[in-house]
N, C-alpha and C positions, 0 to 999 in steps of 0.2 A: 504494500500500500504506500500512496503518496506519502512525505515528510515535510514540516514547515519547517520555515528557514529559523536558522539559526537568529538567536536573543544571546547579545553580552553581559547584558546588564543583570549583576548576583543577585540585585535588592528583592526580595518579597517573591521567591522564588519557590514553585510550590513541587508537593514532594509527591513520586508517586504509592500507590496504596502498597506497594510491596517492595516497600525502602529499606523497612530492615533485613529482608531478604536477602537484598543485593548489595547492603557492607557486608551479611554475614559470608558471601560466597565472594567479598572481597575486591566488588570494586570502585574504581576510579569514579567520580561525579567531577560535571561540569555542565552549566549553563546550556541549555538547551530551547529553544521557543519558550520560555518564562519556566522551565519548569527544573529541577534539579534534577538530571540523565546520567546513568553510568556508560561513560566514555570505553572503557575496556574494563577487562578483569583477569585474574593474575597471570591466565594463559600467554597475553598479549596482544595485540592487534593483528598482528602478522600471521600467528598461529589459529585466532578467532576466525577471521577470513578464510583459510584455507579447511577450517574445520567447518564449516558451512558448503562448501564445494565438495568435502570429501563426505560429510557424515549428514549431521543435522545443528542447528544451533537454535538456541532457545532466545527471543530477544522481547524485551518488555518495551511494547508501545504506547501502554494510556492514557500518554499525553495525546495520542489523537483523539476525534471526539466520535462520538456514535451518535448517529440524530435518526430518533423513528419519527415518522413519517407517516401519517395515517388518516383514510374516511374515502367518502366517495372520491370526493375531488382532489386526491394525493397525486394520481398519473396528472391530472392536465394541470396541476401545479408545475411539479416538476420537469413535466414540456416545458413551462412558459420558462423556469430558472434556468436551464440546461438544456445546451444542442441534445436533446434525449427525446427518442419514441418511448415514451413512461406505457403508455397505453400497451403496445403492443409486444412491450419487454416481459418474456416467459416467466412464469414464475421461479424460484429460485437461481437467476441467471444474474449474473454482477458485471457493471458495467462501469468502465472510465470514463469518465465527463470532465465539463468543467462548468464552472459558474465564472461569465462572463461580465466585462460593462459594456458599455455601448460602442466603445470603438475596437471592442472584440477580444480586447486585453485579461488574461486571466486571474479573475478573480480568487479561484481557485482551482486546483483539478482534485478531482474528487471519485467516489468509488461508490453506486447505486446500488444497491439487490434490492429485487424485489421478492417479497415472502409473501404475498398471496394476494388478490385479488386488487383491495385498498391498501396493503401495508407495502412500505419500502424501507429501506437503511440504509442511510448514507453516512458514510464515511471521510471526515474531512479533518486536513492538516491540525496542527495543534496551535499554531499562530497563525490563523484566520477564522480560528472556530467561531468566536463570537461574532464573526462579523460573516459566516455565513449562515448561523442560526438567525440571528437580523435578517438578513435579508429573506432568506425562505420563509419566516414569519410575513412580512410583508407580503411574500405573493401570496401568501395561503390568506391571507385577510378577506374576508366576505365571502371565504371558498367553506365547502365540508371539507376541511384538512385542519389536523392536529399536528405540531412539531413539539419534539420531546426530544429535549437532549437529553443523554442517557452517561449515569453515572456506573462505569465499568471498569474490571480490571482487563489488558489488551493484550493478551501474547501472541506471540508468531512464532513458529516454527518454522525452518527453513533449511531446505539441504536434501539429495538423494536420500536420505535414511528418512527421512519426515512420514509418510506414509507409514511406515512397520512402526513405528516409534508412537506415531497416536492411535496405532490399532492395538500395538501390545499396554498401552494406557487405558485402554477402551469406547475409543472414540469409532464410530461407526464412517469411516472416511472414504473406505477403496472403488465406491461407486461415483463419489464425487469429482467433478469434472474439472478444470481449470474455468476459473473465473466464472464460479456457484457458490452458493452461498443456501444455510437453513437455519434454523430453531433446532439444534439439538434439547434443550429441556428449556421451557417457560424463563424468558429473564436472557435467555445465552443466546449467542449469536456468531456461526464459525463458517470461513468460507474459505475456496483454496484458492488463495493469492499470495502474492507475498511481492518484497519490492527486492530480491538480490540477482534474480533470472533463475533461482532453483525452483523445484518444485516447494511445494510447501502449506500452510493453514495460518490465518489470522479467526481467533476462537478469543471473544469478550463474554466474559462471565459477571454474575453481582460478586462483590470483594467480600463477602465473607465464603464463600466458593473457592475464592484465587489462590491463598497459599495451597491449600491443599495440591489443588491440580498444576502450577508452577513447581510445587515440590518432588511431585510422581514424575513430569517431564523430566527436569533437572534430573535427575537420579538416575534414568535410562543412561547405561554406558556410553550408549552413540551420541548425547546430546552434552553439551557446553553454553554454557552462558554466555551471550555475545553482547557489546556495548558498540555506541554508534558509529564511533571511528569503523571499525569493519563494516557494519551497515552503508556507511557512506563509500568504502571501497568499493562493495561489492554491487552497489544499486551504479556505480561510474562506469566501472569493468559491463555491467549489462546495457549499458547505455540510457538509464531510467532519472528524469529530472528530478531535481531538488527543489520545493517551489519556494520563489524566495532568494536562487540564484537560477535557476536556466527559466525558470518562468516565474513572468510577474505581471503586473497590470497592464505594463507596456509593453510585454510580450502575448500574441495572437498564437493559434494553436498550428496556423498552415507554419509559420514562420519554425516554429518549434519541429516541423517533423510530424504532428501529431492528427493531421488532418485524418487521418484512418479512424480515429475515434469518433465521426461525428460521421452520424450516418448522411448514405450519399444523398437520399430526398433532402437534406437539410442543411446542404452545402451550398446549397443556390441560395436561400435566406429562411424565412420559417417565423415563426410565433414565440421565440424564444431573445431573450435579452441578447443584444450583438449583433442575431441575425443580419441585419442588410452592410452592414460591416465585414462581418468577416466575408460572405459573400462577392464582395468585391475585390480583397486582399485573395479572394482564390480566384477568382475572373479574371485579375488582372498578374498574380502571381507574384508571391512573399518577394520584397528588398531583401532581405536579408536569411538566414536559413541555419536552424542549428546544425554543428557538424562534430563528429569526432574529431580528436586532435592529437598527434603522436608524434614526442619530443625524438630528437636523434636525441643518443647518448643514453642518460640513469639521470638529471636534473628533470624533477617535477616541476610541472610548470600551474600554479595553484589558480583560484579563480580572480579575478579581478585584473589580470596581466592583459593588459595591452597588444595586438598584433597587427604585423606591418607585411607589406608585400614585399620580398625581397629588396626591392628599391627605395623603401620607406614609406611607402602609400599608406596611410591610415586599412586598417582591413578586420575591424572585428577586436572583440574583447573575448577571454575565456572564462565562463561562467561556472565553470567546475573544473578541479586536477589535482591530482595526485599521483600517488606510486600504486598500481594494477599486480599485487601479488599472484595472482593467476594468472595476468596475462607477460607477468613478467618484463615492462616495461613500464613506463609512465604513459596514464593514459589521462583525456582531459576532453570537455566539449569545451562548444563555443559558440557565436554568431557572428559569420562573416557576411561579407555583400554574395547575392546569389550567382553572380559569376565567377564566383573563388570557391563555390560550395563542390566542387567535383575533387573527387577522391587522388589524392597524390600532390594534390594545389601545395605549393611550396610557400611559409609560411614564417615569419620571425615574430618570437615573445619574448617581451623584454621580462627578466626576471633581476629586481634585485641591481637595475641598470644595466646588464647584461646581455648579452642577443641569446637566445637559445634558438637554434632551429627545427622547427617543425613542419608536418605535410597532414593536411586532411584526407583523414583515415574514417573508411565504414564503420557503422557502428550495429551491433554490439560488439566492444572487445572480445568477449568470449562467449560462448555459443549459450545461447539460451536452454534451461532443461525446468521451463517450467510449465508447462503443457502436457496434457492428461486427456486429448480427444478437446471436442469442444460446440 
């Protein structure tokens, strides 16, 4: 699932329901979207990563928010807030969106299920929650729709071993599909998604529920406690945004790559917030286009670096980068001008007042294995 950008600021920083938990499994905290996160833990980041690729890892989200969604008028709600066929979205089926403004910018990107007829779930970053429970109130105003943000504990599981791991916990999984979503018991809420490119389950439960079932996962030999630093390697390495740096208000979803998510009747424009915007920005075709980015050499080239066209031509910023322990080099996106967006474009980042050279490179780094049929 999506993640909100990153918050520096320590003051009044809130803590999640299974804090003690994760000093006692020992680890690291640091500022996160307003909320105190464990950054790694004693494994290390390097090893956390790779143990997600190789096994399973266990990572605690519920700084994201859970908002139910509910009554007659919940589908033509959520048409009108998100490029979303709500109406004719299957039941149990979860879908990526976004909550747009007017000039098409994303508000947020965001993750639907719908659990039956009137009921949906959406799932939204952790630093834009309030303000996309705000606006979804708004459109439901005058409608039969209920919005309910939802007080939960969030885990994800993620890694090849993820399936055996919540079946031998006793979680009924092996028919579930990628990107579906049910009601295992009254209050719970578990679907197989996940944001590292592994297979995997994001399962919210009420917090007197949580330790127990975080303890049982935890304790499976094949699983490890992961903190964000590896989350944030491993969502880079699959090529999955961060929102807050590769998308933000003044980033449009064609520009990002991401036009596959908004169905094609709804590309042309539609009843939904943005529509005759984005519409245009695809009629007439994204300035600018996210791209993979891969440094020569072992220097990571981090987000906010500056890029030049070999001759100095202004050419784009990098909105994500680091070190790709899977794929074994520094990997990084970015937004250049759509003439530079073809794979190989030869590239300079200044790091640090330093030229680094770079060429855009496809994305994902490393091969996706989180699909299950679909």
């Amino acid at each position: 699932m999506p993640e909100g950008n990153r918050v520096d600021d320590t003051a009044d920083l809130k803590s999640l329901p299974l804090n003690a938990l994760h000093e006692a499994a020992g680890a690291k905290f640091g500022p996160f979207a307003g909320w105190s996160m464990p950054l790694s833990y004693p494994l290390g980041v390097l090893k956390e990563h790779l143990h997600v690729r190789e096994q399973a890892g266990l990572f605690d989200i519920s700084h994201m928010q859970l908002i139910d969604v509910a009554g007659a008028d919940a589908a033509a709600m959520l048409s009108k807030a998100c490029p979303l066929e709500a109406a004719s979205q299957p039941t149990g089926l979860s879908k990526y969106t976004f909550a747009l403004n007017d000039r098409a910018g994303v508000i947020d990107d965001l993750i639907v299920t719908r659990l039956g007829e009137n009921r949906f779930m959406v799932v939204a970053n952790a630093s834009r929650a309030a303000v996309d429970i705000a606006r979804l109130v708004d459109f439901a105003e005058g409608l039969d729709c209920r919005v309910e943000p939802l007080e939960r504990v969030f885990l994800a599981l993620q890694g090849p071993a993820a399936e055996a791991v919540m079946t031998d916990a006793g979680f009924d999984v092996a028919d579930m599909k990628f990107m579906s979503g049910t009601e295992p018991k009254p209050g719970w809420f578990m679907s197989r998604s996940g944001y590292t490119g592994e297979d995997g389950f994001e399962i919210a439960m009420p917090v007197d529920a949580a330790t127990a079932v975080a303890q049982k996962l935890a304790a499976d030999k094949r699983v490890e406690w992961i903190g964000l630093a590896a989350r944030d390697s491993l969502r880079l390495e699959a090529g999955l945004c961060l929102y807050g740096q590769d998308l933000d208000e003044n980033t449009d979803p064609a520009s990002a790559g991401l036009q596959w998510a908004i169905p094609k009747a709804l590309r042309q424009g539609g009843g939904y917030a943005g529509a005759a915007r984005l519409a245009e920005i695809i009629a007439e075709g994204p300035a600018q286009r996210r791209v993979g980015l891969k440094a020569e050499g072992r220097q990571p080239v981090r987000a906010g670096a500056p890029l030049t066209t070999p001759d100095g031509a202004p050419a784009g910023r990098v909105t994500s980068g680091g070190f790709g322990p899977s794929a074994d080099h520094p990997v990084a996106m970015g937004y250049v001008p759509a003439a530079l967006a073809l794979p190989g474009t030869e590239l300079i980042a200044e790091v640090r007042g330093k030229p680094v050279a770079m060429h855009v490179a496809k994305l994902p780094f490393v091969q996706k294995r989180s699909s299950k049929g679909n």
